[in-house]
Every structure is written in C-alpha cells, then in structure tokens.
N, C-alpha and C positions, 0 to 999 in steps of 0.2 A: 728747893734749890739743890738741894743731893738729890741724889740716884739708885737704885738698888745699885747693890758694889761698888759703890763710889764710896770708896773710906773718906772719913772727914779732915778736911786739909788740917795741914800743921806746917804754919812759917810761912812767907810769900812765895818759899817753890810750891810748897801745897796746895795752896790757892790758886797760883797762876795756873797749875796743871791741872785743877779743878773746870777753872772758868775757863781754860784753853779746848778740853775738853768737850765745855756744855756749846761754846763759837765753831767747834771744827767737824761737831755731829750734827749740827742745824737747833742743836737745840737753843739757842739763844743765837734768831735768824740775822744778816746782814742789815743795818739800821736799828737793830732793836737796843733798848733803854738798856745797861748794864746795871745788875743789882746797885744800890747806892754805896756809899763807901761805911756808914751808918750801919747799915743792913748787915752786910760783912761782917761785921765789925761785931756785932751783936748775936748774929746768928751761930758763928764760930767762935765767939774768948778770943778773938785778934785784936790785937794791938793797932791803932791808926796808920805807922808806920808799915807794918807788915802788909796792911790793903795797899798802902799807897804805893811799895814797893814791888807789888803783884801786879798793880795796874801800867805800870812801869814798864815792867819786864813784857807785858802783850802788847803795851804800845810802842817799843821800841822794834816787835816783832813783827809789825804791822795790821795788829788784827783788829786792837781796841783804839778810836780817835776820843782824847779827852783835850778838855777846856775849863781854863778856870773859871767856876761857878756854875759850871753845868755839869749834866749828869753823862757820865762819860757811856757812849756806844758801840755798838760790834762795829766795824767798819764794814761801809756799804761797800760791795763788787761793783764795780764798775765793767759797764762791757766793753770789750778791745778795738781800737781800730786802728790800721794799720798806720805805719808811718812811710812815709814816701823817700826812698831811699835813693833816688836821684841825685847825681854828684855828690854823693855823701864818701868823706874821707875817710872815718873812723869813727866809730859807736863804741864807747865806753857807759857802763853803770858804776855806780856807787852814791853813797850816803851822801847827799847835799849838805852843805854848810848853812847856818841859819839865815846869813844874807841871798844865796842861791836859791832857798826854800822862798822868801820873801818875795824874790823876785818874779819868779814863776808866776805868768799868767793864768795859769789852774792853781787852786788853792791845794798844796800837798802838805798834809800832817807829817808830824818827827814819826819817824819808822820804814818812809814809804822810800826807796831808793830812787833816783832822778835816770834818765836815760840823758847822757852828755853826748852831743852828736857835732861835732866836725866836719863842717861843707869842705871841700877844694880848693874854694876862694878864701879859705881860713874862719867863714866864720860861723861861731858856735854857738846853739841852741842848747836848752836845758830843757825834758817834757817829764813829768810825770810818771814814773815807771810802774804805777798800778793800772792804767789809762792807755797802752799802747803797746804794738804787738808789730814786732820787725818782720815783714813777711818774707817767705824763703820761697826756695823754687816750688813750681807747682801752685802756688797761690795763685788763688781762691780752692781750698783743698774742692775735688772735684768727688 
C-alpha cells in the first residue's frame, strides 16, 4: 500500500494525502475497490474514526463513492457530453442539497457538484456536474 517516499500517514490528513495520492497517479485506477476500512486501520495503528474521517474528506472531494456496507471505490470518470445550451437563461454550479441529489435522474454521490440550468421560460434543470461539459465557441474543438 506505501510507496518508496511515501512516509507513513499519521491522522486522516495523512491518509487522505496518502490515498489521494495512490487515485490521482493512477495507482488505485477509476472503479477500483478501496483498501477496506479494516485494512487501514491495521496496516497503519489508526484509529476507525481517523479512516472514516480520511474517507470522508476524498468523498466530499469527489474522488472516493462510498455506501453503507460496501467497500468504498475510486470514483469512475465519466466521459463528457455536451449539454445543449439553447434558450438557456443561466448556468450556475454548486453543491446540491440531499433532496436535489435524490432527485436527479442520474444517480449523483455527496461530493459531485450539480450543473443548475435556467431555460427563458423559467424553468430549471439539475444535471450531474461530473457528466457534462457546457460547449464554448469552436465546438467540436477542430
């Protein structure tokens, strides 16, 4: 689980910076199983609280998707497609509320910001902001 030069974590910033590390070099790929919380826990002298609050900290960051009773995952990349900006009023992002996450017909994990879009005719969409990609001039880059 360490690395040459990778000092051994101490506390949930050490660990997060650990396992934020092994997700953002490829070394623990998009979809793949996250060490267990067990594992952690034992491998390093941490305390349960300390894993849970490292797991925490990436899944609010949106890297790691966890569920109670499962083994939490790197989060999958999703590939981009555009969104169609026709009579669109106003595009805002930000952090959904747990009812706005619920409602969303793509399933969006705590972490992932929401793209909040504003027709003309007033009325507004919520999509996924890992999922979607607002095209600018020049689209389809050439």
């Amino acid at each position: 689980m360490t690395y040459p030069g990778m000092p051994r974590p101490i506390g949930s910033g050490g660990l997060a910076d650990m396992l934020r590390w092994q997700i953002t070099t490829g070394k623990l790929a998009p979809g793949a199983l996250m060490p267990s919380d067990r594992y952690l826990q034992e491998s390093y002298g941490l305390s349960r609280d300390v894993v849970r609050d490292a797991l925490t900290a990436l899944q609010h960051e949106g890297l790691v998707v966890r569920r109670r009773g499962q083994t939490s995952r790197v989060r999958r990349v999703y590939e981009k497609q555009p969104l169609d900006m026709t009579d669109v009023a106003h595009v805002d992002t930000r952090m959904p509320s747990p009812d706005e996450r619920d409602d969303l017909t793509e399933r969006t994990e705590v972490g992932i910001p929401i793209l909040v879009v504003t027709y003309v005719d007033g009325t507004v969409r919520h999509y996924p902001g890992d999922r979607w990609t607002v095209p600018g001039p020049g689209w389809p880059a050439s």
